[in-house]
C-alpha positions as CSV (number, residue, x, y, z in Angstrom):
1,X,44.2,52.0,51.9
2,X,42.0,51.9,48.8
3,X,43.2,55.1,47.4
4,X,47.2,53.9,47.9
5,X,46.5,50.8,45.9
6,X,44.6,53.0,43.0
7,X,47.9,55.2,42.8
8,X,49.9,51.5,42.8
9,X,47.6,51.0,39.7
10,X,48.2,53.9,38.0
11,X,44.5,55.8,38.6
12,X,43.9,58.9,39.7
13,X,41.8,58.0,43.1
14,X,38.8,60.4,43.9
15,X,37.8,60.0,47.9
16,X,34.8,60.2,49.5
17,X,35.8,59.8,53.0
18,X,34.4,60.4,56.9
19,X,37.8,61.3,57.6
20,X,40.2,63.4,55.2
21,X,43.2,62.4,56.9
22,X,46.8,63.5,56.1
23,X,47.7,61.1,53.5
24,X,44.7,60.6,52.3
25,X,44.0,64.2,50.9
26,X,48.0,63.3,49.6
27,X,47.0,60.5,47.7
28,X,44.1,61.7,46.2
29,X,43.1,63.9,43.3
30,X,40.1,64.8,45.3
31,X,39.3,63.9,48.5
32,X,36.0,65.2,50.1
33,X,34.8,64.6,53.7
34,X,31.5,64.2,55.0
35,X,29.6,63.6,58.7
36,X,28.0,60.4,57.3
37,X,28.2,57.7,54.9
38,X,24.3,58.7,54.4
39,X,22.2,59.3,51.2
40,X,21.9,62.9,52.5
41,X,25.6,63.5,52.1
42,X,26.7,61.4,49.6
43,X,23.9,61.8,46.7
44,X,25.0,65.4,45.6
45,X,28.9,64.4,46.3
46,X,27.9,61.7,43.9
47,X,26.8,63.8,40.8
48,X,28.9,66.3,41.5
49,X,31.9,64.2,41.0
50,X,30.3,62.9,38.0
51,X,29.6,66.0,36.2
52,X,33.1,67.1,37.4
53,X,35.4,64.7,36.5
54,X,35.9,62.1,33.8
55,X,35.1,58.8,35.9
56,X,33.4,55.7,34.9
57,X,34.5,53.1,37.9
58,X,33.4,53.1,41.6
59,X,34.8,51.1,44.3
60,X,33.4,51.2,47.8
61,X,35.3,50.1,51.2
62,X,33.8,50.0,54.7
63,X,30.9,51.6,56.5
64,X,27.7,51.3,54.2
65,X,26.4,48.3,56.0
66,X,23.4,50.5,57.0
67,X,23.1,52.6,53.9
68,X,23.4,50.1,51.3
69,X,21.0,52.2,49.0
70,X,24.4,54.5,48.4
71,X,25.5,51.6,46.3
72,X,22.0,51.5,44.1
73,X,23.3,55.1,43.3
74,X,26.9,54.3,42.5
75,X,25.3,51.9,40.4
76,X,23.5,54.1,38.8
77,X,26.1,56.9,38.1
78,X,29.1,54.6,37.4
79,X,30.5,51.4,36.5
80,X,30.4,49.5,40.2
81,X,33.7,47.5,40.6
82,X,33.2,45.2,43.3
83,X,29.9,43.0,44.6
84,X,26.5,44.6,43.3
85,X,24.2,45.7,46.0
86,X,22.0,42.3,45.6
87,X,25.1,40.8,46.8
88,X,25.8,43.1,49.4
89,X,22.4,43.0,50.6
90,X,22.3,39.3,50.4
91,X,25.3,38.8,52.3
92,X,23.9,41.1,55.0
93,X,20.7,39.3,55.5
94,X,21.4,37.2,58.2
95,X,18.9,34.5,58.2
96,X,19.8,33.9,54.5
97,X,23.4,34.0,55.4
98,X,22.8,31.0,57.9
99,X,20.5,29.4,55.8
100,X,23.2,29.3,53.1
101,X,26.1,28.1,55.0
102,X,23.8,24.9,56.6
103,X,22.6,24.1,53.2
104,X,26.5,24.2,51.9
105,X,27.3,22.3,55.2
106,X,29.2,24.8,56.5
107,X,29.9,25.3,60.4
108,X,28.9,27.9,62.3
109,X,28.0,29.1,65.7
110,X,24.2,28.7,66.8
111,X,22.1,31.5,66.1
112,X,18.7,32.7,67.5
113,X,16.2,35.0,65.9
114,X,15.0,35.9,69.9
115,X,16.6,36.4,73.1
116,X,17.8,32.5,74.4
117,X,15.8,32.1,77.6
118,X,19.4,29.8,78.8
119,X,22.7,30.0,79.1
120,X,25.3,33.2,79.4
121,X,27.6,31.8,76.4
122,X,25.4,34.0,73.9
123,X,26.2,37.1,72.4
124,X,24.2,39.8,71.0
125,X,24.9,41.3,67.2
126,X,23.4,43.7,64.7
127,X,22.8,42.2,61.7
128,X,24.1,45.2,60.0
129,X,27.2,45.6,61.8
130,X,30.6,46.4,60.9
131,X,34.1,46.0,63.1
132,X,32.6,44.4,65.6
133,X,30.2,48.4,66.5
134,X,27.2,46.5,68.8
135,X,28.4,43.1,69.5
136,X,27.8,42.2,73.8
137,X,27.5,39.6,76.0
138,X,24.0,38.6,76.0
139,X,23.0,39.3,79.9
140,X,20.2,40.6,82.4
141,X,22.5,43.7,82.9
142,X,22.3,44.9,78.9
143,X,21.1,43.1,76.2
144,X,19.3,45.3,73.3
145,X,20.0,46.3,70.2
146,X,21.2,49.8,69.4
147,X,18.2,52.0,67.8
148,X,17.4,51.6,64.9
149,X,18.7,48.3,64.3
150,X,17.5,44.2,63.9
151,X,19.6,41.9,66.0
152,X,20.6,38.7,66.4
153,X,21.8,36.1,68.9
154,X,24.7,34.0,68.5
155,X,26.5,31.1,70.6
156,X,30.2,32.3,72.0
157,X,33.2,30.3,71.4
158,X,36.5,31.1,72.6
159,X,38.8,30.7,70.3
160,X,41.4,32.8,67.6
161,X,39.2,35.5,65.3
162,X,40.7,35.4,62.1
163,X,39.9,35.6,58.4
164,X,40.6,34.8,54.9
165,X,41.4,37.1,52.1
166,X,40.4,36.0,48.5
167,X,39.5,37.3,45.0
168,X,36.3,35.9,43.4
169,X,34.7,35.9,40.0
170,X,31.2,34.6,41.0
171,X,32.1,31.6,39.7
172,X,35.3,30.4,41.5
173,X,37.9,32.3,44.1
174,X,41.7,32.6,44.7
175,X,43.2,32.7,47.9
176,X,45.4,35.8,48.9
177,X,46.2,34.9,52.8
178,X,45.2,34.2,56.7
179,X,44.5,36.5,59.1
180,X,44.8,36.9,62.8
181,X,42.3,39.6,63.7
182,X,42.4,41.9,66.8
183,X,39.6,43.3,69.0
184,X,39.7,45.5,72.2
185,X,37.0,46.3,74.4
186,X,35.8,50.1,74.7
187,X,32.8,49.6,76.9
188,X,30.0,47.2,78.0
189,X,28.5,47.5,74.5
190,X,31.4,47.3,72.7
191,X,33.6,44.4,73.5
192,X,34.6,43.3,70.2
193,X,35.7,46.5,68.1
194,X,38.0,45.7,65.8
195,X,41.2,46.6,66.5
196,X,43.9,45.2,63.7
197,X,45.2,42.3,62.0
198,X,48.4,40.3,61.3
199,X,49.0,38.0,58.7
200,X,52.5,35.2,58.6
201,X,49.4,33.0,61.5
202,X,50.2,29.3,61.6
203,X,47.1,27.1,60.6
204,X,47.0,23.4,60.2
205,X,47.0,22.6,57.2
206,X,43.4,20.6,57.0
207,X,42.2,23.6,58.8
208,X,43.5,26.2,55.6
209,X,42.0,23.1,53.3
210,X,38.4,23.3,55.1
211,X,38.8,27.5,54.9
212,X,39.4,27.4,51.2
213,X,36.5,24.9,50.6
214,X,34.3,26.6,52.5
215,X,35.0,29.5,50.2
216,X,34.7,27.7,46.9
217,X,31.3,27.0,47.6
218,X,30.2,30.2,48.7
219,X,31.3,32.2,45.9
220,X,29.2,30.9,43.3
221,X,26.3,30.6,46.5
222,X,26.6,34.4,46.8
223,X,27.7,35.7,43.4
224,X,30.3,37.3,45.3
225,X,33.5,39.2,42.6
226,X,36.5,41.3,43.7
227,X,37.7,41.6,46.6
228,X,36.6,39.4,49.9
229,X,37.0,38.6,52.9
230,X,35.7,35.2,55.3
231,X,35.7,35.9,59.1
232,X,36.2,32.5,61.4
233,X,36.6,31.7,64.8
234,X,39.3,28.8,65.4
235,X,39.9,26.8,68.9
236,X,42.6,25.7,68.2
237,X,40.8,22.4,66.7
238,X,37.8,23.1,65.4
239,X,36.9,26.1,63.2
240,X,33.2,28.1,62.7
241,X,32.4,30.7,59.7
242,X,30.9,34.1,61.1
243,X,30.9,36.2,58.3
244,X,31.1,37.6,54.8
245,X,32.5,40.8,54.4
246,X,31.6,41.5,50.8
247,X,34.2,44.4,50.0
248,X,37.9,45.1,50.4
249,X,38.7,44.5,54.2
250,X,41.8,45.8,56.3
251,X,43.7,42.9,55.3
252,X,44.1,44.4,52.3
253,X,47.0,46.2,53.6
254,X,48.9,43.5,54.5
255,X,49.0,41.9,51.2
256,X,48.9,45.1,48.7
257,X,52.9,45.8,48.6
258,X,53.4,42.1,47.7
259,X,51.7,42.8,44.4
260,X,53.5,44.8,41.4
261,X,50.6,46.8,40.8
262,X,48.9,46.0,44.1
263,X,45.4,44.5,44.6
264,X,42.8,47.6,43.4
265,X,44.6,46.4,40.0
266,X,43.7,42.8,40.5
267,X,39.9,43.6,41.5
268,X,40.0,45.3,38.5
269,X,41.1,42.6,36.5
270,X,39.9,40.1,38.1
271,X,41.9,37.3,36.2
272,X,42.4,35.0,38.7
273,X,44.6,32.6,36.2
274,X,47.0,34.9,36.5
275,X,47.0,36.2,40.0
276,X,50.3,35.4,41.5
277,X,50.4,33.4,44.4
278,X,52.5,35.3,47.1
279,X,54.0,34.6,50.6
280,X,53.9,37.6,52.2
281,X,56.2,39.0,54.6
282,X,54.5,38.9,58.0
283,X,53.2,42.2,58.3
284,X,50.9,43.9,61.0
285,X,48.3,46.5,60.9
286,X,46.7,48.0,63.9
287,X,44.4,50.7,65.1
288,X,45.2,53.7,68.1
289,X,42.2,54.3,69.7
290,X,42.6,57.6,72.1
291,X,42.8,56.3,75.9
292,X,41.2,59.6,76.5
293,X,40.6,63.2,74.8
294,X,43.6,63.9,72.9
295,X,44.8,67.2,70.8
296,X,46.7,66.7,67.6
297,X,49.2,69.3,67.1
298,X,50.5,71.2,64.2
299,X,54.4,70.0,64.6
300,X,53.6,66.3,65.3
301,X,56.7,64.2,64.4
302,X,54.5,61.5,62.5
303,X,56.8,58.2,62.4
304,X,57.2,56.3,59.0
305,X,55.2,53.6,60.6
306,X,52.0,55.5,60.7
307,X,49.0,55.8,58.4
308,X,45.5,57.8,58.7
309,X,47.4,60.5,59.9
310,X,44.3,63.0,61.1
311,X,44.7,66.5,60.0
312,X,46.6,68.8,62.4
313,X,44.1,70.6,65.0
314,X,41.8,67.7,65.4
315,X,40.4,66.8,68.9
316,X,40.5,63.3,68.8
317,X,37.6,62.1,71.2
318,X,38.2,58.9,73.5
319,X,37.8,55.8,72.0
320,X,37.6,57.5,68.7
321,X,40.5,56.4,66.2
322,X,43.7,58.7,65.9
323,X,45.6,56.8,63.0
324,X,46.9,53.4,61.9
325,X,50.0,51.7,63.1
326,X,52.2,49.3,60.6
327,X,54.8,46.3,61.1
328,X,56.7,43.9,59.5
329,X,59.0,41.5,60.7
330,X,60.9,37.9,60.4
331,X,57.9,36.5,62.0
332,X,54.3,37.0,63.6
333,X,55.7,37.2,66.9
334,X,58.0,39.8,66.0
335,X,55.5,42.0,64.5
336,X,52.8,41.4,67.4
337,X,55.9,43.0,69.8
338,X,56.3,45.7,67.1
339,X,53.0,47.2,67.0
340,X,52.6,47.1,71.0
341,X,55.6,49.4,71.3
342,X,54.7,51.8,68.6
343,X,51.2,52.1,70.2
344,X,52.9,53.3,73.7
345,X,55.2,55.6,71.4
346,X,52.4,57.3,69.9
347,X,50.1,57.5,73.1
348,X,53.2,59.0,74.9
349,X,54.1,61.8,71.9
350,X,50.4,62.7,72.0
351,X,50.5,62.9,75.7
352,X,53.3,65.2,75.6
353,X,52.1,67.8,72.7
354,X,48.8,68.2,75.0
């Protein structure tokens, strides 16, 4: 995603990536894969890329949530283009997090520093989690953290996941769109893993109002710049924030083709007097997770529709990710329908080149 909208821009994207997949290594200049978004395996990727090439600029996407000191070495090595690791780090500390949002009188579900001795509405996080990886119903059966990791508890409410997209400049922020998120359940300690996100969702409109408040005072709260993104739980009347995610999220994606030089360009910029404000088309984006061990072959008909293609040869593990399905449509509905039938597609070619 990050490295399509840098070619939109007119850079010349260099990838560090857990993946390498198909179009990825297509997009890039240079694309180099690692086991782990670690110190370990990034630090002499890092100065390689710097004595190697001419770069100045680093961006950063997903999956450093526990190994935030990679970004005090981007920081070092290049110009950081995005939230500095203060932010990052300030964003991920949890009890500061809450403690921000009640002093800006902003809702949000209960929280506990310990395990609640009543009620079974609670569920248990990581504080340093990331598409929903950890997050279980607080219960007698399995309730503790993975190793490794703090935790916290927070009150359930059903309700619609969704989130907000918006460019900041520490100072003030621009709304890019609403989001309906996804989640699908892989096991008992994994009931909330992200699973995609559609944009076009119907909100009323003092709900959008209390949204883009809510993010006007957080900004300048948080020093957050670039790209952002504000999860929330909606019920249909009432809405709570969750989280920050303090870097380009997945709905990127659904908002990047709308922009003539897409939205890598405008974090660049940052000028949000002149970003454009859009309607997007409704547009879906949604990940396969393998029902169960699959093979990818050599002379797989990849559809348009499909992104993160994984190279050819790769034993896709169950309930790891194969690739990303894409949508659009005359309406949410339509897309929603869309994306359910290219998932059985894929799941069914896979099947049969086993």
């Amino acid at each position: 995603m990050l490295a399509q909208s840098a070619k939109r821009a007119g850079l010349r994207p260099l990838v560090i990536d857990l993946f390498g997949d198909q179009d990825t290594l297509a997009l890039s200049t240079a694309c180099f894969r690692v086991r782990a978004l670690t110190m370990a395996e990034l630090s002499p990727l890092i100065q390689h890329m710097q004595e190697r090439y001419p770069v100045e600029d680093a961006i950063y996407g997903s999956g450093l949530e526990q190994a935030d000191q990679v970004l005090d070495r981007l920081q070092e090595k290049f110009r950081l283009r995005g939230n500095t690791p203060d932010t990052f780090r300030r964003v991920l500390d949890k009890k500061h997090f809450f403690q921000v949002l009640r002093r800006l009188h902003i809702d949000f579900p209960e929280v506990a520093w310990s395990r609640p001795t009543e009620g079974d509405d609670w569920l248990l996080k990581p504080c340093r989690g990331q598409g929903g990886v950890g997050i279980q119903f607080c219960s007698s059966a399995a309730d503790e953290c993975m190793p490794g990791q703090a935790c916290y508890w927070q009150r359930w409410i059903a309700g619609q996941a969704m989130s907000a997209l918006f460019l900041a400049d520490r100072k003030t922020a621009a709304l890019i769109g609403f989001n309906r998120q996804q989640a699908v359940a892989l096991d008992s300690r994994n009931r909330f893993i992200f699973s995609g996100v559609l944009n076009g969702v119907a909100l009323p409109g003092l709900i959008r109002s209390k949204i883009t408040d809510w993010i006007a005072r957080l900004v300048p709260a948080l020093a957050l710049t670039g790209l952002n993104s504000l999860d929330f739980i909606w019920d249909g009347r009432k809405v709570w924030a969750l989280e920050v995610n303090a870097r380009p999220s997945a709905s990127m994606l659904l908002y990047d083709a709308e922009y003539p030089r897409g939205l890598l360009w405008e974090q660049l910029h940052c000028d949000l007097a002149e970003l454009a404000k859009i309607t997007a088309r409704p547009r879906g984006w949604q990940i396969l997770y393998a029902p169960e061990a699959l093979h990818i072959p050599a002379d797989l008909p990849w559809p348009e529709w499909t992104a993160d293609r994984p190279p050819a040869g790769s034993l896709i593990h169950t309930h790891q990710p194969i690739c990303s399905i894409i949508a659009t449509g005359n309406c949410p509905e339509e897309v929603s329908d869309k994306l359910c039938s290219r998932v059985q597609i894929m799941i069914e070619t896979l099947r049969k080149g086993r």
